[in-house]
Backbone as CSV, one residue per row, in Angstrom:
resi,resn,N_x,N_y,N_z,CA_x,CA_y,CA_z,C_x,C_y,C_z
1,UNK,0.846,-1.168,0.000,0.000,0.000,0.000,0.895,1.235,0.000
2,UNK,0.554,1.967,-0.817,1.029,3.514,-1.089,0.484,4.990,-0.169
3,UNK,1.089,4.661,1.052,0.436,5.884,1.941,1.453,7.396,1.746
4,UNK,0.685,8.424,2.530,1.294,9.818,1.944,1.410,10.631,3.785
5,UNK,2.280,10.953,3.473,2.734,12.129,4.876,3.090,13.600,4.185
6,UNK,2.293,14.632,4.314,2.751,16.056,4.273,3.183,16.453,5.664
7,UNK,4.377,17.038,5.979,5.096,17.762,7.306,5.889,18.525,6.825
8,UNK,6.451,19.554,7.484,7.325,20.399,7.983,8.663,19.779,7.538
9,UNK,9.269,20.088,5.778,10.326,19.604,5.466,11.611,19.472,6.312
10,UNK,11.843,19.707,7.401,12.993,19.765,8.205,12.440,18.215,8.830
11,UNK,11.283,17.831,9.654,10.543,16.619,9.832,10.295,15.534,8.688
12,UNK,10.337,15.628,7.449,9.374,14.584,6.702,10.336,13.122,6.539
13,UNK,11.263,12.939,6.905,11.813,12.113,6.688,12.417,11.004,7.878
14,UNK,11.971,11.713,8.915,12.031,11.276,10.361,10.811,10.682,10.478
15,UNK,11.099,9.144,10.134,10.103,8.751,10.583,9.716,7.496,11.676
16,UNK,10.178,8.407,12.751,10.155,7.908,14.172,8.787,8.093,14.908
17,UNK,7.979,8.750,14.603,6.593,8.579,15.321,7.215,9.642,16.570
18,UNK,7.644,10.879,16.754,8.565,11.394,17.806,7.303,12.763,18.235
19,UNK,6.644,13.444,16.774,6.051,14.312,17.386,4.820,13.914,18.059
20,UNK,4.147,12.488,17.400,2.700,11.505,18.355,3.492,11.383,19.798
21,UNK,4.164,10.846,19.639,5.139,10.685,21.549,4.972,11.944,22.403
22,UNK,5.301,13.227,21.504,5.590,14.061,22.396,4.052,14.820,22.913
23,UNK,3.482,14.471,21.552,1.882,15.417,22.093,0.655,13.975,21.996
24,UNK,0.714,13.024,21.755,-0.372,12.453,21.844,-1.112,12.904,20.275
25,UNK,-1.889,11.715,20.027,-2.658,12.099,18.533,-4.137,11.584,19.140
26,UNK,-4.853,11.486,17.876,-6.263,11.057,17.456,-6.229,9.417,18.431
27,UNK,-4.886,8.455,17.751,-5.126,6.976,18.012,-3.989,6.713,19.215
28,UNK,-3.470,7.791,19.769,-2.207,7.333,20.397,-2.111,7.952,21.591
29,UNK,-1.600,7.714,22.777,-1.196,8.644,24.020,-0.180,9.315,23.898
30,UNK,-0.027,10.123,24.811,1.338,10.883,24.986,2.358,9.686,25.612
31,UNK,3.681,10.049,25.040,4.630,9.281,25.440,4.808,7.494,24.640
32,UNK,4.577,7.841,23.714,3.766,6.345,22.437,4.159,6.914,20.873
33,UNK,4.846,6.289,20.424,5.353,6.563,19.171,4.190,6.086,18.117
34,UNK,3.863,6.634,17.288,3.058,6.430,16.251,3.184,7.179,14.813
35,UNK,3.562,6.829,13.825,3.119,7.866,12.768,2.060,7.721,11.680
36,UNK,1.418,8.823,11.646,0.508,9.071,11.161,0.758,9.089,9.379
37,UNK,-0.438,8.379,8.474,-0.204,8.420,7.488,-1.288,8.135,6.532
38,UNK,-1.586,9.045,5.398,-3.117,8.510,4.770,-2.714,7.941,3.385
39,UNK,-3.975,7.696,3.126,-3.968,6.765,2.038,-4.290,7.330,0.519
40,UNK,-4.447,8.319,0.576,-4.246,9.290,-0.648,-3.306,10.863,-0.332
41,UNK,-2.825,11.703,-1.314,-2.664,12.938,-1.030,-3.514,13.977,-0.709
42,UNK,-4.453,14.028,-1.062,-5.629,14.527,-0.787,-5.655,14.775,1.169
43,UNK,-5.925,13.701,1.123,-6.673,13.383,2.636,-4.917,13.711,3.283
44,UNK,-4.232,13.417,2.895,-2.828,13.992,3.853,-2.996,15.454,3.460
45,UNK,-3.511,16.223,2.742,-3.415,17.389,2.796,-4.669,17.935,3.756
46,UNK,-5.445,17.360,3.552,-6.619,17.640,4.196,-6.076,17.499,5.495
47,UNK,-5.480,16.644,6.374,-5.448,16.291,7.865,-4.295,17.208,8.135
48,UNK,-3.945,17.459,7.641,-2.497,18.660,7.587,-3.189,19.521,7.918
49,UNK,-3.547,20.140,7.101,-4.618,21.619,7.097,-5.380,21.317,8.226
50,UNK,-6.053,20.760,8.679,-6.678,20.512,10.250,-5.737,21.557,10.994
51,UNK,-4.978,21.369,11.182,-3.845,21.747,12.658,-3.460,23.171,11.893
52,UNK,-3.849,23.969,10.959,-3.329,25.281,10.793,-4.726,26.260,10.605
53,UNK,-4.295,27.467,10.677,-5.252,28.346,10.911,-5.261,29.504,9.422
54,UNK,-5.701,30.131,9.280,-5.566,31.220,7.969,-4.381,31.901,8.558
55,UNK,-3.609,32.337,9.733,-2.818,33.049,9.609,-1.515,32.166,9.882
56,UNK,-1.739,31.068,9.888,-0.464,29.530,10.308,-0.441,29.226,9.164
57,UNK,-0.065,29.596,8.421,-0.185,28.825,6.572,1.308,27.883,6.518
58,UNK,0.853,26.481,6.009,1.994,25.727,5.964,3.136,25.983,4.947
59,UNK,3.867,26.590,5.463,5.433,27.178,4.332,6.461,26.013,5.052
60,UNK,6.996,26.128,3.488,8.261,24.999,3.475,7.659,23.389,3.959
61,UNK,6.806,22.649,2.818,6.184,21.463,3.663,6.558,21.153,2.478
62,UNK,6.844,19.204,2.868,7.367,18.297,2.046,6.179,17.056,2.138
63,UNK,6.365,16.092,0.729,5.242,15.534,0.604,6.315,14.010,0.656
64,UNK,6.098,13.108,1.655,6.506,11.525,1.114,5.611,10.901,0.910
65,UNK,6.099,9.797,0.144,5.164,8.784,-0.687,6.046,7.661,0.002
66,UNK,5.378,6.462,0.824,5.764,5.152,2.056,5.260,4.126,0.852
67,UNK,5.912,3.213,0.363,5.422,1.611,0.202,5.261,1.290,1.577
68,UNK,4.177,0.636,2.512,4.075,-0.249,3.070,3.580,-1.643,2.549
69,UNK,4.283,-2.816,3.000,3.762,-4.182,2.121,2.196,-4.197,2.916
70,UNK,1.534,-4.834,2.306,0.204,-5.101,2.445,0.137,-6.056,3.612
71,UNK,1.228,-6.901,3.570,0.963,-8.116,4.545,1.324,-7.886,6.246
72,UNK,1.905,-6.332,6.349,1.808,-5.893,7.557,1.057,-4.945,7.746
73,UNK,-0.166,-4.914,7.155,-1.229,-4.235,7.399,-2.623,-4.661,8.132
74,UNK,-3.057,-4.168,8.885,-4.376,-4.920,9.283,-5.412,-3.241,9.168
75,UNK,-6.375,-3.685,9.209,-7.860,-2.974,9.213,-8.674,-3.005,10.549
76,UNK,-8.912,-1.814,11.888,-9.324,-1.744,12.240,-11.011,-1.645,11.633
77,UNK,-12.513,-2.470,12.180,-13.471,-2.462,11.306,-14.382,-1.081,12.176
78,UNK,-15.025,-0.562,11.208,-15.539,0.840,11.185,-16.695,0.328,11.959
79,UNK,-17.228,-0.620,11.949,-18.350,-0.874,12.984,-18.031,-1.519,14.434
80,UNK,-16.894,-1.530,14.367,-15.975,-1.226,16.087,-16.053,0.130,16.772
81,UNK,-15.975,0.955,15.466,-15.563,2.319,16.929,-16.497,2.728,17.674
82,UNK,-16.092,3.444,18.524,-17.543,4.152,19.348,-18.129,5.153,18.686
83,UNK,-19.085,5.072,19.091,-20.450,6.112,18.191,-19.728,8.008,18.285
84,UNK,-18.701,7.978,18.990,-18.078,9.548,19.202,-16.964,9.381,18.588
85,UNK,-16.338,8.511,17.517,-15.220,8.466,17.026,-14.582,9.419,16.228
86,UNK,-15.450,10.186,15.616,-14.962,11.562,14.841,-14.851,12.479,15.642
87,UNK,-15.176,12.420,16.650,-15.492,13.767,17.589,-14.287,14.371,18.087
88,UNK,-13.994,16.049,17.926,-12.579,16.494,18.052,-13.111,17.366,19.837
89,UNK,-12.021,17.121,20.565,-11.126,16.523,20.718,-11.472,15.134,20.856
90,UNK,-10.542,14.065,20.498,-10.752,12.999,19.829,-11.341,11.780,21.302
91,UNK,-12.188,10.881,21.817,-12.244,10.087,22.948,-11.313,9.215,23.058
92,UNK,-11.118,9.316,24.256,-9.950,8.298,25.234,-10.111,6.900,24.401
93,UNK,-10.704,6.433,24.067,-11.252,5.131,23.768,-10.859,5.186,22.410
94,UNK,-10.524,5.993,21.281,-9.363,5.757,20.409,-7.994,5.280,20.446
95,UNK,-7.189,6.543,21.579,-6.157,6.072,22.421,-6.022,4.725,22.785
96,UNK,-7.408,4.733,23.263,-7.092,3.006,23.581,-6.508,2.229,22.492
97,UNK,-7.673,2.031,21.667,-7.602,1.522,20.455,-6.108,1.062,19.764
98,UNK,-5.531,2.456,19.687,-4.645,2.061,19.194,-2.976,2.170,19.594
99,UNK,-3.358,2.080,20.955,-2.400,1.733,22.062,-2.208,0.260,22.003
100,UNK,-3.062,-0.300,21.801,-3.824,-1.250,21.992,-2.882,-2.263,20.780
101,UNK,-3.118,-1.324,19.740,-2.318,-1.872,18.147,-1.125,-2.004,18.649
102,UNK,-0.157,-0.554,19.021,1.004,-0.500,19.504,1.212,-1.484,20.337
103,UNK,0.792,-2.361,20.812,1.230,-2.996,22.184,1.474,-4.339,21.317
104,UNK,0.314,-4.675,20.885,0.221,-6.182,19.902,1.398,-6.614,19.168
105,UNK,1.718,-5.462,19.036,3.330,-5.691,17.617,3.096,-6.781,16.427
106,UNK,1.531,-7.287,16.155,1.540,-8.141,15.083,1.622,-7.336,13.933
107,UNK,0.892,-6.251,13.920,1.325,-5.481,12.265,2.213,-4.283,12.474
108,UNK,2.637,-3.579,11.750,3.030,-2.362,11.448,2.043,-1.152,11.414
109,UNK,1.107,-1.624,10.414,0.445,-0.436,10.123,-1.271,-0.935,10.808
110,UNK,-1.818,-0.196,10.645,-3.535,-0.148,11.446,-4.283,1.189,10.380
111,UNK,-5.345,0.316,9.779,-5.914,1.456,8.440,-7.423,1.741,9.160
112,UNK,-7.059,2.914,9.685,-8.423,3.601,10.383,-9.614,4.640,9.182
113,UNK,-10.754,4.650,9.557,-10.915,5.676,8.584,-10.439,6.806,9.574
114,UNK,-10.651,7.983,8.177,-10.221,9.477,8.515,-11.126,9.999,9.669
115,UNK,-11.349,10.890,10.747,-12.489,11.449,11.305,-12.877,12.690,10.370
116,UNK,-11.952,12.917,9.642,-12.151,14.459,8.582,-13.093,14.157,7.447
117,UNK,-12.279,12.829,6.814,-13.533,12.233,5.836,-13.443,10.759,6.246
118,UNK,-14.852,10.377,6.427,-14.950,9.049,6.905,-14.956,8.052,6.023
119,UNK,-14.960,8.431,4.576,-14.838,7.778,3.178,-13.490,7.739,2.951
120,UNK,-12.283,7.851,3.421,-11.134,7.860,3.464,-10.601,7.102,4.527
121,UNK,-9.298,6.906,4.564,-7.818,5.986,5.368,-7.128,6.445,5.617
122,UNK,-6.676,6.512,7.219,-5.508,6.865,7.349,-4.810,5.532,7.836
123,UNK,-3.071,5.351,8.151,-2.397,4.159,8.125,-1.512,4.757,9.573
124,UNK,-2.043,3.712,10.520,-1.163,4.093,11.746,0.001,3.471,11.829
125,UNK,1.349,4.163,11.443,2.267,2.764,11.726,2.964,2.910,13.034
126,UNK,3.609,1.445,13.325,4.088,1.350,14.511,5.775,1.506,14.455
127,UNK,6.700,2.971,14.575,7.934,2.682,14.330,8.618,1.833,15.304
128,UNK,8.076,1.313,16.052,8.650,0.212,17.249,8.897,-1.076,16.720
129,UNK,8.023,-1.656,15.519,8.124,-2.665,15.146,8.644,-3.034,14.700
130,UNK,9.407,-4.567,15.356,10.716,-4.958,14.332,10.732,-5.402,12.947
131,UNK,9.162,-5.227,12.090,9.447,-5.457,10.485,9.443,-3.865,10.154
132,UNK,9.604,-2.796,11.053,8.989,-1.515,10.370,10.363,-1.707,9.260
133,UNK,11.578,-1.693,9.097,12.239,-1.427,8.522,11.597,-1.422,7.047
134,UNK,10.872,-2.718,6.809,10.339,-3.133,5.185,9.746,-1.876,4.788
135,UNK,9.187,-0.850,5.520,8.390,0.224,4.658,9.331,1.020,3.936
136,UNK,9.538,1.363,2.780,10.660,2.074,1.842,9.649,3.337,1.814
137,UNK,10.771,4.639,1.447,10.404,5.654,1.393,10.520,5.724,-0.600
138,UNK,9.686,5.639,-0.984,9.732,5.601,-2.514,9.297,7.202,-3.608
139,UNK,8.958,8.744,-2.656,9.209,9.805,-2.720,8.878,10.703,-2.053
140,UNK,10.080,11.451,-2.006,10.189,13.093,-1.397,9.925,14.533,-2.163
141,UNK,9.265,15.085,-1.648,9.461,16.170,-2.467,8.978,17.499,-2.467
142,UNK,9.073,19.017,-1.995,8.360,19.487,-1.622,6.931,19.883,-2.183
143,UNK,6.264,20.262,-1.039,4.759,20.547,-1.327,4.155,21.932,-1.408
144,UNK,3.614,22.632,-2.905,3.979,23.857,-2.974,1.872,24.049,-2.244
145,UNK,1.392,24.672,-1.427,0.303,25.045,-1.554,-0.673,25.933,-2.383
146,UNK,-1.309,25.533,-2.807,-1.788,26.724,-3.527,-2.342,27.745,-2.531
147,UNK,-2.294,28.798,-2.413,-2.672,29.836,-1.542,-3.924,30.185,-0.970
148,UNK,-4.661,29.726,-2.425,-6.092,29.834,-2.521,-7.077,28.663,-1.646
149,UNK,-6.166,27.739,-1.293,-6.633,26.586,-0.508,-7.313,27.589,1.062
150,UNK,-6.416,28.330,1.065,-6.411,29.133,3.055,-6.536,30.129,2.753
151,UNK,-7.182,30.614,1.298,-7.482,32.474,1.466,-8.750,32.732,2.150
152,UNK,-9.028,33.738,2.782,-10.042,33.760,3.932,-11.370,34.792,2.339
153,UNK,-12.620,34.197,2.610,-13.302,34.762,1.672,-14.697,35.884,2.305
């Protein structure tokens, strides 16, 4: 599977799961390595743009493109989560969830839907795991925004 990370080109290539550790995400606690990753560009741009404001405009952001093999992938099922699963700030009971993944160490990755679009994937991987190495970084490159994405109307 072909997942996508937009970050902060000085970050995009670190992919230690270091800033989920330090602040906690959607599927993860604080102090828990996780990185976050979707399943189109689109939706990585979209979940990007979440965390900025019209006057936080993302300058200098880089786009990777992850092979993960398929066979360390599993599918959390959408008629598991709790009925508040989109809900920002996100419920404890995600955390769980995928603390939960982290702990198991059977896959790498965990394909949640998006809470932004629920018709979409994001790919939780686990950099703890001793197959993470297999995921290849197959491209870098920066990500120019169009402006018009965050012009205030």
């Amino acid at each position: 599977m072909i997942v996508y990370r937009i970050s902060a080109c000085k970050y995009i290539s670190q992919l230690n799961g270091y800033g989920a550790f330090l602040n906690g995400g959607r599927w993860n606690s604080k102090d828990r390595f996780m990185l976050y990753a979707s399943c189109s560009p689109a939706l990585a741009l979209v979940e990007t743009l979440a965390h900025f404001s019209i006057h936080n405009s993302p300058d200098n952001y880089c786009i990777l493109m992850l092979d993960v093999p398929d066979y360390l992938i599993s599918e959390f099922p959408k008629d598991k989560l709790p009925s508040d699963w989109q809900l920002s700030p996100s419920p404890c009971s995600l955390r769980k969830i995928g603390d939960s993944f982290l702990n198991q160490q059977q896959f790498v990755g965990l394909k949640v839907p998006s809470a932004i679009i629920e018709y979409d994937f994001n790919l939780l991987l686990n950099p703890m795991h001793p197959s993470f190495h297999q995921i290849k970084i197959t491209q870098q490159s920066t990500f120019n925004l169009d402006k018009r994405v965050l012009k205030k109307t």
